[in-house]
Backbone as ProteinMPNN parsed JSONL, in Angstrom:
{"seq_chain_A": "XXXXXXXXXXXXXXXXXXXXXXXXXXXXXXXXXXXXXXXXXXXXXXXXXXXXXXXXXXXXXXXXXXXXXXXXXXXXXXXXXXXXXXXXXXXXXXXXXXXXXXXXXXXXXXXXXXXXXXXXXXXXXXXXXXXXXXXXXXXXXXXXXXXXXXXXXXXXXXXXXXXXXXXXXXXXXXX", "coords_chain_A": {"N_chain_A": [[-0.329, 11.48, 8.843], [-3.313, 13.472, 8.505], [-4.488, 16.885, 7.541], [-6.677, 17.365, 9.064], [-5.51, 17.442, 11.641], [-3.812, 18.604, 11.877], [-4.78, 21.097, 12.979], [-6.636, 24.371, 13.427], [-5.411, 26.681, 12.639], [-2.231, 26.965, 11.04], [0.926, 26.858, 9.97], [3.256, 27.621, 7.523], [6.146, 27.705, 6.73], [9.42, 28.034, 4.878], [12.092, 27.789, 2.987], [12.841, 30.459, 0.526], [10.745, 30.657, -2.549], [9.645, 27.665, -2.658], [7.546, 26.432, -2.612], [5.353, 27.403, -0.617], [2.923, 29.193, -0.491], [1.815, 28.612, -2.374], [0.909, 25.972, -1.724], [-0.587, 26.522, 0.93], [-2.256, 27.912, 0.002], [-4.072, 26.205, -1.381], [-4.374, 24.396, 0.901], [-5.949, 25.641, 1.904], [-8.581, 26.509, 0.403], [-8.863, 24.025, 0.671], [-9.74, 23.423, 2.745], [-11.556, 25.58, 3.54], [-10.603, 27.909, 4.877], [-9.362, 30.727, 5.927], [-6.418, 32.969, 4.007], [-3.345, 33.515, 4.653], [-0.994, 34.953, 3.118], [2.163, 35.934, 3.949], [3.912, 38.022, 2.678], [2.664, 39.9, 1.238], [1.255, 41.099, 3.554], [3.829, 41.917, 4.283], [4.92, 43.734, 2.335], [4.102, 46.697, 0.262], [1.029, 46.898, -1.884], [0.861, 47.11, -5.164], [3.911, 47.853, -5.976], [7.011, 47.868, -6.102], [7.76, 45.433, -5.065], [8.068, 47.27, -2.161], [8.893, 47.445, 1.035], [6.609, 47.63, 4.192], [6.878, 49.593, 6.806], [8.071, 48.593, 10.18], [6.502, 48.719, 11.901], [3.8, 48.64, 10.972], [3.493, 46.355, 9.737], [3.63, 44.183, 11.48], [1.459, 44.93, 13.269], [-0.407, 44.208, 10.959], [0.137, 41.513, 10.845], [-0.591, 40.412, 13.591], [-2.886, 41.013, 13.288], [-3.921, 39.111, 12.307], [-3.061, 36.199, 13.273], [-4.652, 36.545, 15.233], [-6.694, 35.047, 14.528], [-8.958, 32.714, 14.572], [-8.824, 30.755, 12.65], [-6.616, 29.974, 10.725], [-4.543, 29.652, 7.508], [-0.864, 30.251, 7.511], [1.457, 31.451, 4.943], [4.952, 31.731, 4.981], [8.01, 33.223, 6.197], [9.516, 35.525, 8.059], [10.983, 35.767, 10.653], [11.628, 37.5, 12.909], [8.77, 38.131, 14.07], [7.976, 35.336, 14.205], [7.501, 33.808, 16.74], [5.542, 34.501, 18.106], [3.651, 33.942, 15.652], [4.104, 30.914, 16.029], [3.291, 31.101, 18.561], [0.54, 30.776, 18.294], [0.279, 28.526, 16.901], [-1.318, 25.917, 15.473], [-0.461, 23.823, 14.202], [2.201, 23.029, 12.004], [4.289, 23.128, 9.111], [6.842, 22.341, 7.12], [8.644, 23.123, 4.758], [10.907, 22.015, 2.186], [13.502, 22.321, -0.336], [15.653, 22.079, -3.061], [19.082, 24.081, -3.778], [18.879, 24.235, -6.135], [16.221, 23.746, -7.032], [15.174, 25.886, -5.9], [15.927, 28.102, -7.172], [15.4, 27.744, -9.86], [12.675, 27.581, -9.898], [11.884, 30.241, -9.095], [12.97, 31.86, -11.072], [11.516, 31.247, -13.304], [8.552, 31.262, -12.493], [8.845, 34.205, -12.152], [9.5, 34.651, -14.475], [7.177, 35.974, -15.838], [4.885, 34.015, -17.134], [3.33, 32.755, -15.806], [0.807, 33.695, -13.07], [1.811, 34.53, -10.11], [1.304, 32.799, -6.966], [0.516, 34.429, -3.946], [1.466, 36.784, -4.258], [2.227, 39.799, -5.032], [-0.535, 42.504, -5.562], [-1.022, 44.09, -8.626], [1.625, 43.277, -9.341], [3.985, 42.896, -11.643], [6.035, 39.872, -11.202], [9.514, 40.228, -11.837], [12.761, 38.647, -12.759], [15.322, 39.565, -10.373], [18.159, 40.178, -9.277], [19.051, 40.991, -6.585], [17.134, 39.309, -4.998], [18.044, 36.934, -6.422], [21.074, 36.818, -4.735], [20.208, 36.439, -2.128], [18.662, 33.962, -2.392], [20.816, 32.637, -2.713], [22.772, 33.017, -0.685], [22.15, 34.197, 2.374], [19.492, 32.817, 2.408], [20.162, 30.219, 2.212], [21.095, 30.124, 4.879], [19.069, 30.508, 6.359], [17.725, 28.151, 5.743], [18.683, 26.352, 7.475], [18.172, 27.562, 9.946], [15.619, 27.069, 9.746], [14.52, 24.736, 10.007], [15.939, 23.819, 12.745], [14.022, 25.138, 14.257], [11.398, 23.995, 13.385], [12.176, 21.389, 14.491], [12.711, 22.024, 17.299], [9.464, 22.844, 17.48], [6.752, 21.718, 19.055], [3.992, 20.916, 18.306], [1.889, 19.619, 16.035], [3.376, 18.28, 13.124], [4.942, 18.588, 9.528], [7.456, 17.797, 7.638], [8.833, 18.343, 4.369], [10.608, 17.344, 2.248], [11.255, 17.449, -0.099], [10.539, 18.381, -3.364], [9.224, 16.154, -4.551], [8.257, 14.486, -2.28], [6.887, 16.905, -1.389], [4.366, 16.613, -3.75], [3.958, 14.095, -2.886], [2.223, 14.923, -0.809], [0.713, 16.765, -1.128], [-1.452, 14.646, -2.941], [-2.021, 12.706, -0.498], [-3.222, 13.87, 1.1], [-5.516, 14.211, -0.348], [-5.607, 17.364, -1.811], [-5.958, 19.742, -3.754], [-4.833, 21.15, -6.319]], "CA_chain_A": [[-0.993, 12.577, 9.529], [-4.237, 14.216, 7.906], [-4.582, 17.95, 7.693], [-7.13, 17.806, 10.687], [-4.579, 16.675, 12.74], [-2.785, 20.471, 11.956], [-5.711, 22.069, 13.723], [-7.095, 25.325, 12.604], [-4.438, 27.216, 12.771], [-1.741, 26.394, 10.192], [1.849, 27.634, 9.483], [3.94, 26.788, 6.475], [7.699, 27.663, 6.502], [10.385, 26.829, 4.202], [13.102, 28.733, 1.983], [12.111, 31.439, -0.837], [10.525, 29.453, -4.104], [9.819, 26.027, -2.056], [5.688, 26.697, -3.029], [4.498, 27.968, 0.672], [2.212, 30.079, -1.503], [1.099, 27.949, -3.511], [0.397, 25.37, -0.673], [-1.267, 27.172, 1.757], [-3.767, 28.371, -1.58], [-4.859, 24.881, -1.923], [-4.818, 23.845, 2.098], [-7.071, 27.359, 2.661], [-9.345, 25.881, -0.434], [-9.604, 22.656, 0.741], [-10.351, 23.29, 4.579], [-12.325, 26.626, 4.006], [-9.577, 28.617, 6.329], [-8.625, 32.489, 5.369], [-4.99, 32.401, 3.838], [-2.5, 34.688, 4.629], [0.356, 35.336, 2.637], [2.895, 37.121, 4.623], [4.71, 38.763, 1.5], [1.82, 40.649, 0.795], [1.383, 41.703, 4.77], [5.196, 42.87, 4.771], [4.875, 44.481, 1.048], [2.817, 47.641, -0.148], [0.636, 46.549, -2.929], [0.995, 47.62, -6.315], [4.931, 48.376, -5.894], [8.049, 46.228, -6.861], [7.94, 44.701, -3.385], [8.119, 48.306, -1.153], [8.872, 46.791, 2.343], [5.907, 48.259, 4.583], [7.158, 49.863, 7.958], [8.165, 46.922, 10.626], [5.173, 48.307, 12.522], [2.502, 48.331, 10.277], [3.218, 44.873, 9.548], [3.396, 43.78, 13.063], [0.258, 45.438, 13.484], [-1.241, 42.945, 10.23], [0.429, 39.691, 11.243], [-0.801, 40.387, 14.781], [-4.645, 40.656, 13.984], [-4.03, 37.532, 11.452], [-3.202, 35.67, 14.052], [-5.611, 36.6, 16.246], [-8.554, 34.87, 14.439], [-9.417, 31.118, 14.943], [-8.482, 29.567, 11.736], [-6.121, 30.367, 9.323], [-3.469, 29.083, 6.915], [-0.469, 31.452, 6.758], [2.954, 30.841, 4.562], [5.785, 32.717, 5.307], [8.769, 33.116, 7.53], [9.874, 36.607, 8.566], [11.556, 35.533, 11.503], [11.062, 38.489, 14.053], [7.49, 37.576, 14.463], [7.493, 33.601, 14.201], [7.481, 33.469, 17.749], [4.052, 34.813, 17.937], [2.715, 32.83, 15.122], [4.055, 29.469, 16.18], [2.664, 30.176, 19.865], [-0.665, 30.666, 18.041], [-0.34, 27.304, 15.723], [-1.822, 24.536, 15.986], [0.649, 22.896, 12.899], [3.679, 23.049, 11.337], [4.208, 22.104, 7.769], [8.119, 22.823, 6.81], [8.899, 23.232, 3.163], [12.208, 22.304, 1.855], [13.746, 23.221, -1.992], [17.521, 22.303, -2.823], [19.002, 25.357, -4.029], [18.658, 24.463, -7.812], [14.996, 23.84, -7.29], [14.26, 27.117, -5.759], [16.272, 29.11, -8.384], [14.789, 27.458, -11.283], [11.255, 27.839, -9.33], [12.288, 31.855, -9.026], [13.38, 32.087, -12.548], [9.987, 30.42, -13.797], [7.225, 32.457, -11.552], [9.032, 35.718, -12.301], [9.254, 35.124, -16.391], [5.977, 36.672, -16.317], [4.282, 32.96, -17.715], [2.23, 32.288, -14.468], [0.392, 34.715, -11.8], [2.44, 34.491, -8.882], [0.366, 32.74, -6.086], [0.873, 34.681, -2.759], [2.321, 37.533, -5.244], [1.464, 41.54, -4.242], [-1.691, 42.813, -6.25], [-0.817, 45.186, -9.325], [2.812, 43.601, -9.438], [4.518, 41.664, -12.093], [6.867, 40.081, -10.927], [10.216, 39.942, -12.736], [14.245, 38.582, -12.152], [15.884, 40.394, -9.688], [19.58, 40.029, -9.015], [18.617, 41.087, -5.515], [16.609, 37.874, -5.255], [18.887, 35.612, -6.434], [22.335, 36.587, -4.253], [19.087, 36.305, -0.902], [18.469, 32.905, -1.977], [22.201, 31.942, -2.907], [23.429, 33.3, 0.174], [21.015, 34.439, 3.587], [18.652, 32.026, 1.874], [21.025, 28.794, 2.639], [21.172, 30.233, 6.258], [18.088, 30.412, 6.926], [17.248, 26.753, 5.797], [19.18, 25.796, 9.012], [17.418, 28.0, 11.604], [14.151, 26.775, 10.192], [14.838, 23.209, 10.515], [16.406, 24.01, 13.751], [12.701, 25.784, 14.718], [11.052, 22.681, 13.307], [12.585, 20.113, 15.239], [11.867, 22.001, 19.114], [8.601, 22.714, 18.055], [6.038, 20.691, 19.714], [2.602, 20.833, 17.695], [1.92, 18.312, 15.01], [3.931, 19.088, 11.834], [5.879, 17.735, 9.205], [8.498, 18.014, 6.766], [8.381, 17.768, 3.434], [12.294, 17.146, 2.508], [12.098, 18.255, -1.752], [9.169, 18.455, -4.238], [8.427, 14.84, -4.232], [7.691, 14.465, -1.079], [5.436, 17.195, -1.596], [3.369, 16.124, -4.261], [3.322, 12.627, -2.305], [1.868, 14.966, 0.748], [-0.899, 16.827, -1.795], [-2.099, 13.383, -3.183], [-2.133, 12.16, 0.581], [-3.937, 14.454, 1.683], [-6.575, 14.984, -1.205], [-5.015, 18.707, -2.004], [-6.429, 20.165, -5.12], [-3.961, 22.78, -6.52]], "C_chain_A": [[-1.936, 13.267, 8.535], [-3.89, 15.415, 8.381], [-5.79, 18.297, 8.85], [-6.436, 17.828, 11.611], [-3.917, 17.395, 12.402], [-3.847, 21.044, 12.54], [-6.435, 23.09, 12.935], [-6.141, 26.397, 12.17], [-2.569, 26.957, 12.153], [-0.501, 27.089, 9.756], [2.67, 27.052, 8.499], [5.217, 28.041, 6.811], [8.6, 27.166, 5.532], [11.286, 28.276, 3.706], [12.215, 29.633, 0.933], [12.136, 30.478, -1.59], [10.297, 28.337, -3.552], [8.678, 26.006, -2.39], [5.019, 26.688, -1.577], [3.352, 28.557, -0.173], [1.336, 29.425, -1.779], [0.11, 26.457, -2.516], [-0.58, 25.512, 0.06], [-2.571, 28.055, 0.857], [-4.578, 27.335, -0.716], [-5.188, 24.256, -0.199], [-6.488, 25.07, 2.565], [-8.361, 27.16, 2.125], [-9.878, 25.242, 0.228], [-10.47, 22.436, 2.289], [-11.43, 24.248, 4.747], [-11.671, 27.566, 4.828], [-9.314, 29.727, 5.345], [-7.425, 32.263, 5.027], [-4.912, 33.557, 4.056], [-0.924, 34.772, 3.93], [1.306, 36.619, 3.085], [3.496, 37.784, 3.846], [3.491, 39.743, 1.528], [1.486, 42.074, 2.32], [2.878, 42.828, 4.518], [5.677, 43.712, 3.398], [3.862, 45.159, 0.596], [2.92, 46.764, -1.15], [0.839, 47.21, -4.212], [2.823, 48.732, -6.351], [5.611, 47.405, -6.207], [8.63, 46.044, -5.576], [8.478, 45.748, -2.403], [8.438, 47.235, 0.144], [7.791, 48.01, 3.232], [6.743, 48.492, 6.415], [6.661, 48.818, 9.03], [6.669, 47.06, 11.476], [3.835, 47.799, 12.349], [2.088, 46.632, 9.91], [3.265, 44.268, 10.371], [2.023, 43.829, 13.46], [-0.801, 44.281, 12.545], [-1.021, 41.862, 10.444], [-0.133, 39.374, 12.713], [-2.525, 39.693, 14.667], [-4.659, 39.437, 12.807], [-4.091, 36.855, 12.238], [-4.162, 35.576, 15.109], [-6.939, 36.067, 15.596], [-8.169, 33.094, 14.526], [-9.024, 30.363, 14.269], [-7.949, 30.373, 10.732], [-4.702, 29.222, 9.0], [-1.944, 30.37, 6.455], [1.16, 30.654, 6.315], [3.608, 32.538, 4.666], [6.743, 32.563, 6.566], [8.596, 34.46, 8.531], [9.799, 36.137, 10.527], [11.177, 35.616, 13.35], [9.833, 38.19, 15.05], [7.014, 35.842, 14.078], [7.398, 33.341, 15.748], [6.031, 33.548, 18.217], [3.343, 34.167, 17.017], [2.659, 31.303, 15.18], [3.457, 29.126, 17.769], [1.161, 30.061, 19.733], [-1.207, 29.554, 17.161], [-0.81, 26.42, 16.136], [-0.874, 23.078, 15.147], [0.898, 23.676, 12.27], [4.079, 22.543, 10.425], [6.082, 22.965, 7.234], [8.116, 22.518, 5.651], [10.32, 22.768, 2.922], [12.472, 22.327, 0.218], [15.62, 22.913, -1.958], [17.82, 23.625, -3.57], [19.059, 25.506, -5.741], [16.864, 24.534, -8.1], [14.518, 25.37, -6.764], [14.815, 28.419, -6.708], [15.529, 28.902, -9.545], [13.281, 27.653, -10.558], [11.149, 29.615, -9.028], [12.018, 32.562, -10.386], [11.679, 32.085, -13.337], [8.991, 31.291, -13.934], [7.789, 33.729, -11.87], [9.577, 36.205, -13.801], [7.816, 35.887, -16.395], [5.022, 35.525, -16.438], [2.758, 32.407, -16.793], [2.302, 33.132, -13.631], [1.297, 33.341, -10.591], [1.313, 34.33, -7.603], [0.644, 33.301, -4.741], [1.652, 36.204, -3.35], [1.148, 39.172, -4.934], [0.369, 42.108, -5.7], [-0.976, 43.841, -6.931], [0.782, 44.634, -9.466], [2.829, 42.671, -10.33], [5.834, 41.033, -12.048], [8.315, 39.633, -12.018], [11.558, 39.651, -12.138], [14.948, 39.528, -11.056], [17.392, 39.836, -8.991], [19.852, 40.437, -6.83], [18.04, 40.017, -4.611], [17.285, 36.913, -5.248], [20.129, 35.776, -5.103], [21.345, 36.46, -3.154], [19.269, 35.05, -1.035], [19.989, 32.051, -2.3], [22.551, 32.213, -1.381], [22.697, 33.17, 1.44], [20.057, 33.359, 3.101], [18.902, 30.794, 2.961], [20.964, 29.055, 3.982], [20.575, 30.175, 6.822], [17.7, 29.113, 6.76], [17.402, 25.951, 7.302], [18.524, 26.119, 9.773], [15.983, 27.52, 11.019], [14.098, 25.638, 10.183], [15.223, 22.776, 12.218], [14.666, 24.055, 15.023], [11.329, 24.74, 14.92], [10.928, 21.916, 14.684], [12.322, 20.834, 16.637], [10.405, 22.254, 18.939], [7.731, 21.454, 18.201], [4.601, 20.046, 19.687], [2.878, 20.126, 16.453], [2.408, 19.45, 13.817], [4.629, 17.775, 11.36], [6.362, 18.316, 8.271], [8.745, 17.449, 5.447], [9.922, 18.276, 2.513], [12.584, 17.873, 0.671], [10.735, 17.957, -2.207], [8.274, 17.073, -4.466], [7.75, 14.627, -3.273], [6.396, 15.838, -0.901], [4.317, 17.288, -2.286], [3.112, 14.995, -3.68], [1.924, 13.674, -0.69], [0.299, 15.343, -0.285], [-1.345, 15.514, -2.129], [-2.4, 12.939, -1.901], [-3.101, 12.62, 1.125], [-5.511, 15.014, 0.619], [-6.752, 16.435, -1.862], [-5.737, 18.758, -3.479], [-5.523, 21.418, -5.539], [-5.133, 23.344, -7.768]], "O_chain_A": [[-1.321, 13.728, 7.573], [-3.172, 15.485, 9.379], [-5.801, 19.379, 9.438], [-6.89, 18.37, 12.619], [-2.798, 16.909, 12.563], [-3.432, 22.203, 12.537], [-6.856, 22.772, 11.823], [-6.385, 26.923, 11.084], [-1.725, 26.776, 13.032], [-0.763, 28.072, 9.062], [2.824, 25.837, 8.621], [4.927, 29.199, 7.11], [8.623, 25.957, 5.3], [11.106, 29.45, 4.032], [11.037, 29.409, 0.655], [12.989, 29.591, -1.628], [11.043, 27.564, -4.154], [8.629, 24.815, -2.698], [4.092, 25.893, -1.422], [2.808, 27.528, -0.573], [0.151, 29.588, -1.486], [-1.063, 26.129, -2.696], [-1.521, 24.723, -0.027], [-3.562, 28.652, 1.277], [-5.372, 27.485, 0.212], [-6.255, 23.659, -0.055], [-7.513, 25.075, 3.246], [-9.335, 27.429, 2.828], [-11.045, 25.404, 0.585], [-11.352, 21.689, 2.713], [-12.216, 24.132, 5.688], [-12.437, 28.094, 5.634], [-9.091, 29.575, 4.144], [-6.962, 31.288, 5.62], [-5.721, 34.47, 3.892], [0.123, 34.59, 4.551], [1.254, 37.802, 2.747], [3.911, 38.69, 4.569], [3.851, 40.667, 2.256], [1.478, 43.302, 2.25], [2.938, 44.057, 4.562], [6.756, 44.304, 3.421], [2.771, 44.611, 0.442], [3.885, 46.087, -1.505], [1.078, 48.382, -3.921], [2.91, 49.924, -6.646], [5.196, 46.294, -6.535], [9.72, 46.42, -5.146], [9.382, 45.313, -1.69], [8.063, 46.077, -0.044], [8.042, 49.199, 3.037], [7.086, 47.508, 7.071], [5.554, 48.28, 9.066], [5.89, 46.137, 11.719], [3.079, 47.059, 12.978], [1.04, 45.99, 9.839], [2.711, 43.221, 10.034], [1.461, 42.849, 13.949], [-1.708, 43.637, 13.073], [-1.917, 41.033, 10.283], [-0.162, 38.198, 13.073], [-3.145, 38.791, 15.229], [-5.762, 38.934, 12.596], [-5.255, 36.481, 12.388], [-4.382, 34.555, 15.761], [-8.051, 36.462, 15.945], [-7.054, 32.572, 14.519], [-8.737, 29.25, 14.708], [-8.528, 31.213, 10.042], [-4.111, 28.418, 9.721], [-1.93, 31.112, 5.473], [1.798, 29.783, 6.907], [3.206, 33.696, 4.55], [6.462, 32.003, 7.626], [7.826, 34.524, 9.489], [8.866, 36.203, 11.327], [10.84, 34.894, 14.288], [9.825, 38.057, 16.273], [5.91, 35.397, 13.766], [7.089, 32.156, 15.867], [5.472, 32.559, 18.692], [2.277, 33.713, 17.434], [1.788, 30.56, 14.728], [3.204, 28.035, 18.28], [0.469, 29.506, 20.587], [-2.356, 29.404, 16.743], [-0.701, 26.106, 17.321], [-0.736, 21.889, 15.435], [0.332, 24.706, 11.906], [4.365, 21.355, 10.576], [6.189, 24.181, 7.079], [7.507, 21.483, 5.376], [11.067, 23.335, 3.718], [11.452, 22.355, -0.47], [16.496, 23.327, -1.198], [16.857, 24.271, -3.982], [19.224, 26.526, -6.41], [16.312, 25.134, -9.023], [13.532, 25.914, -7.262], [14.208, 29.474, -6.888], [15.053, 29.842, -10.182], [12.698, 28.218, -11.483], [10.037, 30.04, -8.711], [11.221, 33.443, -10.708], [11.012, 33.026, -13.768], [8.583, 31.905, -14.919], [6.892, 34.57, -11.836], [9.911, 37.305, -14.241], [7.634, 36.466, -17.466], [4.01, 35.821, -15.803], [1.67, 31.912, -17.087], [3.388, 33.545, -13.223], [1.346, 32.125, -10.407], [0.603, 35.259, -7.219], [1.201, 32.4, -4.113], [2.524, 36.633, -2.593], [-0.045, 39.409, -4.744], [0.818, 41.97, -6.837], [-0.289, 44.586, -6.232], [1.494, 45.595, -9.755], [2.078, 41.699, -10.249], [6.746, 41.501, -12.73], [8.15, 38.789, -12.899], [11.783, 40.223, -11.072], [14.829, 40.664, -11.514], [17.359, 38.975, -8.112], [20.778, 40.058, -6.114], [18.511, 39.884, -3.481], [17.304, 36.06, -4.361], [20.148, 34.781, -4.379], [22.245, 35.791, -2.646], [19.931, 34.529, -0.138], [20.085, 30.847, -2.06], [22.573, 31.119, -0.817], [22.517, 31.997, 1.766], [19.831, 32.826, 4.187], [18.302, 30.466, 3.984], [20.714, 27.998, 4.561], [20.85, 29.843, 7.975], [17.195, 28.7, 7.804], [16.622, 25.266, 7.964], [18.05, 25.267, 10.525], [15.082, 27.571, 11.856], [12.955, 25.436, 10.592], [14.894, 21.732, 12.782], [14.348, 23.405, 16.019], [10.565, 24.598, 15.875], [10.061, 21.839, 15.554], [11.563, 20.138, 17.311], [9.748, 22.022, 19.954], [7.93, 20.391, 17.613], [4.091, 19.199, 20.42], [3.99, 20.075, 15.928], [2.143, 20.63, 13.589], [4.877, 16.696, 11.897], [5.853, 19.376, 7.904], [8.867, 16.232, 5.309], [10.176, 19.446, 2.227], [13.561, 18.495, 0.257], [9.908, 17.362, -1.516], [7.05, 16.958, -4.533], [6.527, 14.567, -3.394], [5.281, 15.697, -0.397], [3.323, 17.851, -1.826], [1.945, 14.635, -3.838], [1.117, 13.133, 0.067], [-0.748, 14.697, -0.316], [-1.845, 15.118, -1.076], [-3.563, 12.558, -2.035], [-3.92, 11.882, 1.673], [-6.288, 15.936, 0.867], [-7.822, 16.742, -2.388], [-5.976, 17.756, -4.152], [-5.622, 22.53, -5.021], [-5.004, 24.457, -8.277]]}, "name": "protein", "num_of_chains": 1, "seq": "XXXXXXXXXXXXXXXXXXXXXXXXXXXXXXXXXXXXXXXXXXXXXXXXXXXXXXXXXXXXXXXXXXXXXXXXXXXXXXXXXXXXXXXXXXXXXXXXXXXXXXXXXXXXXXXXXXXXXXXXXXXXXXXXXXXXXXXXXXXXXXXXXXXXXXXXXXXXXXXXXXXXXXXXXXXXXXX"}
């Protein structure tokens, strides 16, 4: 499946640390499409990840969606119903849970800007963080696999990090 054959309209999903982020950069690059990083939507800027009132961010994921072509990564749950009846494709992320800790650990030494990462923040360890993706993390892998598999617009699944460097190379991806 080529990345035309996701439409204009483009959602990435997966666990915390799986590289949605970092993905959806390089698809937004390569197609010309607006990215949206929903972390940034559901987090004031220049704070150590504030959560922004559920409306306000309702209110930004709403008029994201509402334009013609975009690439957005991110779950937040609540409102996936609304961005998967506006997708056109479905790109699922997956991460076992040593790769997305050590991919946590990594991005939040300080060493590398955080792609999809809130303006003015740096981000650093958070014990908060980790027991999310040890715990609620693992739970969520299920319901978005679950979400996956009924929907009904071209997508695919990209099962651990191999598989997604085989998908960038496949697809001509430039990170």
């Amino acid at each position: 499946m080529t990345l035309d054959e996701f439409g204009d309209r483009i959602c990435i999903m997966g666990p915390s640390n799986s590289g949605k982020s970092t993905l959806a950069a390089a698809i937004g690059a390569a197609r010309c499409v607006p990215v949206v990083h929903l972390d940034q939507y559901r987090h004031r800027p220049a704070t150590q990840w504030e959560v922004r009132p559920d409306d306000e961010f309702r209110e930004l994921h709403d008029a994201a969606i509402a334009g013609d072509r975009w690439v957005i990564d991110g779950n937040y749950s609540a409102l996936l119903p609304q961005r998967l009846g506006r997708a056109s494709g479905l790109i699922l992320l997956d991460a076992n849970l040593v790769a997305s800790l050590t991919r946590y650990v990594r991005r939040s030494s300080g060493a590398t800007k955080r792609v999809g990462g809130l303006d003015g923040v740096t981000d650093r360890v958070s014990w908060e963080m980790i027991r999310f993706i040890l715990g609620p993390g693992q739970a969520n892998r299920r319901r978005y696999r679950e979400t996956f598999d009924q929907s009904q617009i071209p997508k695919v699944f990209l099962a651990n990090r191999r598989a997604l460097e085989r998908f960038y190379v496949a697809q001509k991806i430039i990170r």
